[in-house]
C-alpha positions in Angstrom: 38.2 63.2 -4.0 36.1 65.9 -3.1 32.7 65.2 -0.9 29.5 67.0 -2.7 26.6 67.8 -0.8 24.7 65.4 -3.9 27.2 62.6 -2.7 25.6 63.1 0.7 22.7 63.0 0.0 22.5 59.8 -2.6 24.0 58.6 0.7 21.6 59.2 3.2 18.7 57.7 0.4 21.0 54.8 -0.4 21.3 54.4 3.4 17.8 54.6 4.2 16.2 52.9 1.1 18.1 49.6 2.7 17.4 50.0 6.0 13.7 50.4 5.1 14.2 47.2 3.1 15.5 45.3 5.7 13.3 46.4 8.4 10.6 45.2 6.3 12.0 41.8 5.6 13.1 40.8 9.0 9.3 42.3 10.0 8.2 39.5 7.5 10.1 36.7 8.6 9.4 37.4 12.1 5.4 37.8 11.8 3.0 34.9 11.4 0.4 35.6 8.8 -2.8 34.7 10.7 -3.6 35.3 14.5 -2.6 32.8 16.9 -5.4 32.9 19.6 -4.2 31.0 22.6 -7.0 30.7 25.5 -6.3 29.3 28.9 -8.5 26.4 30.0 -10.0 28.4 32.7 -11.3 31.4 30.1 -12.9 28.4 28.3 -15.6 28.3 31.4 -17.9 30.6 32.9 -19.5 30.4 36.7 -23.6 29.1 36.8 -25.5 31.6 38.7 -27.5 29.6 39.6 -25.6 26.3 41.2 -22.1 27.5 41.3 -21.0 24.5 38.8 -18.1 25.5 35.8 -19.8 25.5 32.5 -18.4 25.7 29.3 -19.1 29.0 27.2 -20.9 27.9 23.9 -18.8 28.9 20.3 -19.0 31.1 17.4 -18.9 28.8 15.3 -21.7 27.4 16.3 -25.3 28.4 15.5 -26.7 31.1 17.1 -29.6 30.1 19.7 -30.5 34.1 21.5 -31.2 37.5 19.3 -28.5 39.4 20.9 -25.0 39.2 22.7 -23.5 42.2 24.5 -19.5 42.0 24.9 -18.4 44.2 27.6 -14.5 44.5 27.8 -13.7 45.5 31.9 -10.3 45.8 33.3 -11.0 47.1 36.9 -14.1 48.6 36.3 -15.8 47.2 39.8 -17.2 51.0 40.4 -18.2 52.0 36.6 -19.5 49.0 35.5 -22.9 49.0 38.0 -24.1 52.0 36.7 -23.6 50.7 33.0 -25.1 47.4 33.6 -28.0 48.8 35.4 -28.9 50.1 32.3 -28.5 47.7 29.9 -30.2 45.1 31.7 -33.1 47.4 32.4 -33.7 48.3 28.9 -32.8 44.4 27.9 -35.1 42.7 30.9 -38.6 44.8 28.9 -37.8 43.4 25.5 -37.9 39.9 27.3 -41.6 40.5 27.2 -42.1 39.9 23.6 -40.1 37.0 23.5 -36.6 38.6 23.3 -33.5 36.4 24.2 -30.4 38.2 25.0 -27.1 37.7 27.1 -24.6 40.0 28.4 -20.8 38.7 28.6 -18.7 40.8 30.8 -14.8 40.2 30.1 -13.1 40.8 32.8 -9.3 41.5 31.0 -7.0 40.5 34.2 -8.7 42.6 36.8 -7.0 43.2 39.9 -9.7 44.8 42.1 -13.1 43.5 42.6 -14.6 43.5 38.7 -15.3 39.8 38.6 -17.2 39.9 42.2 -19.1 42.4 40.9 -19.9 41.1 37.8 -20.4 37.9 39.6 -23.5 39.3 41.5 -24.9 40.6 38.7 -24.6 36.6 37.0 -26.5 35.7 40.4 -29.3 37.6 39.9 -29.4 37.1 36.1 -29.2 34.2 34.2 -28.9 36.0 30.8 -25.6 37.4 32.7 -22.4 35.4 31.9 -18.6 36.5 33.6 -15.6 35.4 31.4 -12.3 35.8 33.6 -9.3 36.2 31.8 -6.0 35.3 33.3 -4.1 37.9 32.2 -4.6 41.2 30.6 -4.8 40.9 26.8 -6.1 44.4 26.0 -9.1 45.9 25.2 -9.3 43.6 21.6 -8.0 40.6 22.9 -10.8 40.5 25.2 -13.6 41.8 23.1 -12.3 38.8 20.7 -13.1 36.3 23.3 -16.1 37.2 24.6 -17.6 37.3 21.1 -16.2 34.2 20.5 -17.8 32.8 23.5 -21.2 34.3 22.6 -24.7 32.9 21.3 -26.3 35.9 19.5 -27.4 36.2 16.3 -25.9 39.9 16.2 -23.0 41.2 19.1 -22.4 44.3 20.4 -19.8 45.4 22.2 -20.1 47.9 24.4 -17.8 49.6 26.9 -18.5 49.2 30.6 -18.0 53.0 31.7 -21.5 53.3 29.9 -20.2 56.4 28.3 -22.7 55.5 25.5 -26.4 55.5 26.3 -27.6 51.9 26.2 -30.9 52.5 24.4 -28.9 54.0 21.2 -29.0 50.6 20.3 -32.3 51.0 18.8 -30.1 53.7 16.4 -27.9 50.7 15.2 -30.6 48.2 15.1 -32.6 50.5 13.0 -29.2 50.9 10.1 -28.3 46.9 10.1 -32.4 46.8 9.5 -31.9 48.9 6.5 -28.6 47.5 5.3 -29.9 43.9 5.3 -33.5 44.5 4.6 -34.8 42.6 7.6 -35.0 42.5 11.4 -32.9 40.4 13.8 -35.6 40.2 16.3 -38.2 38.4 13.6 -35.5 36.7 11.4 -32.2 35.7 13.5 -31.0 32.8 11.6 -31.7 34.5 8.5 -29.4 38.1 9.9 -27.0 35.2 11.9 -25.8 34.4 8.3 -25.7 37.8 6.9 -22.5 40.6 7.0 -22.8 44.4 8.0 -21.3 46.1 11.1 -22.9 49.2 12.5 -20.5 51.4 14.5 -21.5 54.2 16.9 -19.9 57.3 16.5 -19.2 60.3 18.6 -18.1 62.6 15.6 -21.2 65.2 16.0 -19.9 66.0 19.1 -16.3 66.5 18.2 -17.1 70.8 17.9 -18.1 70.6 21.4 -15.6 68.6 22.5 -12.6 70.8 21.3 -13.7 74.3 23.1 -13.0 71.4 26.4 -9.8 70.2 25.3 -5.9 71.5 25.2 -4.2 72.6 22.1 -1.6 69.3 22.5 -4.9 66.8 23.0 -6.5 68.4 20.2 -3.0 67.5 18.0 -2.9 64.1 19.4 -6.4 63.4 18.4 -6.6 65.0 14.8 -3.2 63.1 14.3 -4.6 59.9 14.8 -8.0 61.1 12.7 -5.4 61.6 10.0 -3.1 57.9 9.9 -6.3 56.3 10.5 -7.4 57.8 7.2 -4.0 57.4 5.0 -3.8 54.6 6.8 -6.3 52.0 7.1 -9.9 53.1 7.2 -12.2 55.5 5.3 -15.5 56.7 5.4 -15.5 55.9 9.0 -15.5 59.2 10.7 -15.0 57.7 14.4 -13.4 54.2 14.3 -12.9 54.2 18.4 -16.4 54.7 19.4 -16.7 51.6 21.7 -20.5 50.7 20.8 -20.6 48.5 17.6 -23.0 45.9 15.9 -22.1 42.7 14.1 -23.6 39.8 12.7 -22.8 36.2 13.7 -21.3 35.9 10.7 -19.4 39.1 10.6 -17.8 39.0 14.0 -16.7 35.6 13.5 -14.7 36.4 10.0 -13.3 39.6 11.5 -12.1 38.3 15.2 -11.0 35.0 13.5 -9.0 37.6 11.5 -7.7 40.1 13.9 -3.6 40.5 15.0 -4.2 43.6 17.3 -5.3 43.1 20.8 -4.8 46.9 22.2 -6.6 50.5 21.9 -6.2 50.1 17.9 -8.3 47.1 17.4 -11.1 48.7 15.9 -8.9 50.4 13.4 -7.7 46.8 11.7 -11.7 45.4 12.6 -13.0 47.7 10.4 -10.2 47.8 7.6 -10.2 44.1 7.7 -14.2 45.0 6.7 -13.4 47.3 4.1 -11.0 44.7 2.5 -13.5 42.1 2.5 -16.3 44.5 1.1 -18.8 43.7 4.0 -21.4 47.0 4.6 -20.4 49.7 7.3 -22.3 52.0 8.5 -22.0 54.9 10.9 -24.8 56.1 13.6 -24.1 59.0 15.9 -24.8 58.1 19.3 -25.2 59.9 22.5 -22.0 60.4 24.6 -20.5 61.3 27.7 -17.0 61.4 29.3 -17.1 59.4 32.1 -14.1 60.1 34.9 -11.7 56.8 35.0 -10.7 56.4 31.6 -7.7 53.7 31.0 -6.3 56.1 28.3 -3.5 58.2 29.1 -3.5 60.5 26.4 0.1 60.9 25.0 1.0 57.7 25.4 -2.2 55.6 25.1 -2.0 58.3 21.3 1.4 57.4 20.4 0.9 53.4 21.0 -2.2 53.5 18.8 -0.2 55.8 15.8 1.9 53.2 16.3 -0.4 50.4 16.3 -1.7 52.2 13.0 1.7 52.4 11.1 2.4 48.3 12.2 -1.1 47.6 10.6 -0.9 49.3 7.5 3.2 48.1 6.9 2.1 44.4 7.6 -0.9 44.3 5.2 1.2 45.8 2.8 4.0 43.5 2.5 2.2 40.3 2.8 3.3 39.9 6.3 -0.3 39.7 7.5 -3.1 38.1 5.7 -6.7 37.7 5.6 -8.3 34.2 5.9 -11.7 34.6 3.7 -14.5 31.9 4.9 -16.7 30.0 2.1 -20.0 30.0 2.7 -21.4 26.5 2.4 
């Protein structure tokens, strides 16, 4: 019997059709369809600044009782993270003036050097400061999910603690949730607390300026990733890894409740997760600067998060992950 090249090929497809099929199914049996968030007692407290005595972080699920929460993700960030929450508590300190409650959270994600002293001092000083230590490092998303779960606000931001992003752009965000719910945190919290949008912060203006600065292979890497993030998971969203976003109470709590990926691609399922359940996105360009000590390493910090992206869109799709969708009472 004579071999065609058509044989061959009817192979090959045959061949890869089941192995596909398989992959998928044994990716289906093995995943559980809804995160499993498992926190270590210790995470579950935070230090008084004032008396030294363990304290239990408050929940997301309960009520908010401040205007605003600022998540800050760290892992050994004890030099980059002064500068960055100089800032914030500056601009944040003058708003307490007209009867503005806030609170800053700094996650420290399994730091090795001297983050948590750092932030420590800054709890000291502050009482609107808080410092939850994690254990061990979850990654950028597991972290961020903590600390918002740990959080009183009526709206969270997370920001990241290089400080890349100039604090008081969060007027620019404040302004869009304003005009996507028709009313203003800082007058009506309980009323935005219950309410769904997410503002992000993006950097995409700057992308023509950024790529006369960057090599030909970064430049692939990056436009890449632009690309399975579109097929992929998320459109309409022009930079889905600016760290700087804006959430409702309610928002944050139906999307971290929700969210599988704990790494660089977190944002990507957040804000597909977002687009699934129909809650408002917008995007607001902020400023932006590269700061020096960046935790990416760019090929494969890139190729985790295309894969990342390929896991996320390959799970929703065959069932293997699901979303849990809250009724309002």
């Amino acid at each position: 019997m004579m071999i065609t090249l058509q044989m061959i090929a009817t192979f090959i497809l045959i061949f890869t059709l089941l192995f596909i099929s398989g992959f998928c199914i044994i990716l289906y049996i093995i995943t559980s369809p809804y995160p499993n968030v498992i926190r270590h007692k210790d995470e579950k407290y935070y230090t008084d600044g004032k008396n030294g005595e363990k304290k239990l972080f408050p929940s997301l699920n309960e009520p908010s009782s401040i205007h605003l929460s600022v998540i800050v993700p760290a892992y050994n960030e004890e030099e980059r993270l002064i500068p960055m929450l100089d800032e914030a508590i500056e601009f944040l300190e003058k708003r307490k003036k007209s009867s503005f409650k806030y609170e800053i959270i700094i996650v420290s994600d399994g730091s090795t050097d001297k983050t948590i002293d750092v932030a420590q001092s800054y709890a000291n000083k502050f009482e609107s400061v808080r410092v939850l230590g994690l254990v061990k490092n979850r990654g950028k998303g597991g972290a961020v999910r903590l600390g918002m779960q740990s959080a009183r606000g009526s709206v969270l931001l997370f920001a990241d603690a290089d400080g890349a992003t100039k604090f008081g752009d969060i007027e620019k965000l404040e302004d869009s949730l304003q005009q996507i719910l028709g009313y203003d945190y800082k007058l009506n919290p309980d009323k935005v607390a219950n309410a769904e949008a997410v503002v992000c912060g993006s950097r995409a203006h700057l992308e023509k300026d950024e790529t006369a600065k960057r090599s030909f292979f970064r430049l692939f890497l990056m436009h890449g990733f632009h690309f399975l993030v579109w097929a992929l998971c998320v459109r309409g969203i022009k930079d889905t890894q600016c760290g700087f976003k804006l959430l409702t109470r309610s928002s944050a709590k139906c999307l971290f409740d929700a969210l599988h990926v704990e790494r660089w691609a977190f944002d990507v399922e957040m804000l597909y997760i977002a687009q699934k359940l129909n809650i408002p996105l917008t995007e607001i360009a902020v400023n932006w600067m590269e700061i020096e000590g960046s935790k990416i390493v760019p090929f494969w910090s890139w190729l985790q998060m295309g894969r990342d992206l390929g896991l996320i869109w390959l799970r929703y799709k065959i069932g293997a992950w699901k979303i849990y969708k809250y009724k309002k009472s």
